[in-house]
Steps between C-alpha positions, in 0.01 A plus 500: 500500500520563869373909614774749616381361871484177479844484401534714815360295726633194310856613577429630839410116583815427347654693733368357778505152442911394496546220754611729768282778641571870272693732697327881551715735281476773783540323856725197390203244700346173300142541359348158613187423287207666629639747651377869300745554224523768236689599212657874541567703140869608552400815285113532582283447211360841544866678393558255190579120705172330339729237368843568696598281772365390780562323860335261760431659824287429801221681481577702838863614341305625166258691691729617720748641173191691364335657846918633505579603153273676193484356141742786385775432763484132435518540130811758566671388801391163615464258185720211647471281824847642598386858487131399702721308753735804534225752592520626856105402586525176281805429657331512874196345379693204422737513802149441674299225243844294485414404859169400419380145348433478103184528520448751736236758367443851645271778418716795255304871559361534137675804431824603512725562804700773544898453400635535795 
């Protein structure tokens, strides 16, 4: 019987294999294969989303939702891709990466920004 994980990471390939590149939940761009990828807890495992669901993102737009928002306002406010992409800063932040190639890759400060 397969672990917790590898049934994970089994349906994270899942996810990423359909015939036409996945689409990033937050910034609407493909995910071409290779490019960083990651799967984002909707309600963060941390506030009770162990097993909840989750969505594909480029790796720069999941950074970039956790150096914005904590693990309690995610879990309150911000547990749906329509919420993230309604945020003021997430909403910038993606007026800015939708310009950019798919798998364009920038540095995120490790901590969060301010929420202005």
């Amino acid at each position: 019987m397969p672990s917790r994980r590898e049934k994970r990471q089994s349906e994270a390939a899942a996810m990423a294999t359909p015939r036409a590149d996945p689409l990033c939940a937050l910034c609407g761009r493909p995910i071409p294969p290779g490019v960083p990828q990651s799967a984002h807890h909707l309600i963060p495992k941390l506030k009770g989303g162990t097993h909840g669901p989750q969505v594909l993102l480029h790796h720069i737009c999941h950074r970039e939702i956790h150096a914005t928002l904590s693990e309690a306002e995610l879990a309150r406010d911000y547990h749906t891709p329509e919420a993230l992409r309604a945020h003021p800063r997430l909403e910038r932040f993606i007026a800015w990466v939708s310009k950019r190639p798919p798998g364009f890759a920038s540095k995120v400060p490790g901590k969060r920004r301010g929420r202005g």
